[in-house]
N, C-alpha and C positions, 0 to 999 in steps of 0.2 A: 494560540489554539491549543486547546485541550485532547491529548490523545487518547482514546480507548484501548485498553490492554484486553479485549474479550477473543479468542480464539477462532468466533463466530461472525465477528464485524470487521469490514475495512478499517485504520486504522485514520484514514483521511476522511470520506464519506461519511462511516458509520454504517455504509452497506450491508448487505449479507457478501459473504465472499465466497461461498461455497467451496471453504476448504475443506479439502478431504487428506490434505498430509497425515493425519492420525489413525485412518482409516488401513482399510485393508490393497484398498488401489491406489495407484499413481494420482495426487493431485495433480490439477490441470497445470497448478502453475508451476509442475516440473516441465513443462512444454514453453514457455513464456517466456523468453529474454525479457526482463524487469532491470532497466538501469542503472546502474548504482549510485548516479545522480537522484534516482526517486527515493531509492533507500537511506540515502545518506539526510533525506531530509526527516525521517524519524528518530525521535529518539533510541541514543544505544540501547537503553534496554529494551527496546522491541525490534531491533533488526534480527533479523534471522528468528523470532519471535512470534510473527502479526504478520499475518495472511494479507496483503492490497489486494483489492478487486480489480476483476479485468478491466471493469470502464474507468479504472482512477489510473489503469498502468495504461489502456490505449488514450486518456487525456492530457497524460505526462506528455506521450510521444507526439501526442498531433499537437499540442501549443504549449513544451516547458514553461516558459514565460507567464502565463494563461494561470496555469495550474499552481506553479509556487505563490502567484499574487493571492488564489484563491486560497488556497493550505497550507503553506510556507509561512515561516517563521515573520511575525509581522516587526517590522522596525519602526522605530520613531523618528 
């Protein structure tokens, strides 16, 4: 899987993430426990980097399982 480094896109989806970290207000996802299970599955150079959307952080929590077969690193 191919990640996107854009400031503007989920790094999984490709979403919009409506981060406003840069911004003059609190991003939302300073409100969000994001697991470091989900973080750990992006590359280091984009953790703490690259904004996840809310529906790829509440798809982690409702089926990890689910979500790494979908975006998680594929094996052979």
């Amino acid at each position: 899987m191919a990640f996107n480094n854009s400031k503007t896109l989920c790094p999984f989806c490709n979403g919009v993430n409506k981060c406003s970290a840069e911004s003059e207000s609190a991003c939302w996802c300073f409100e969000v426990q994001i697991p470091k299970s989900l973080t750990a599955l992006l590359p280091i150079g984009l953790i703490d980097k690259s904004c996840i959307c809310l529906a790829c952080i509440n798809a982690f929590k409702e089926n990890e399982h689910l979500f790494k077969e979908k975006y998680g690193p594929k094996q052979n």
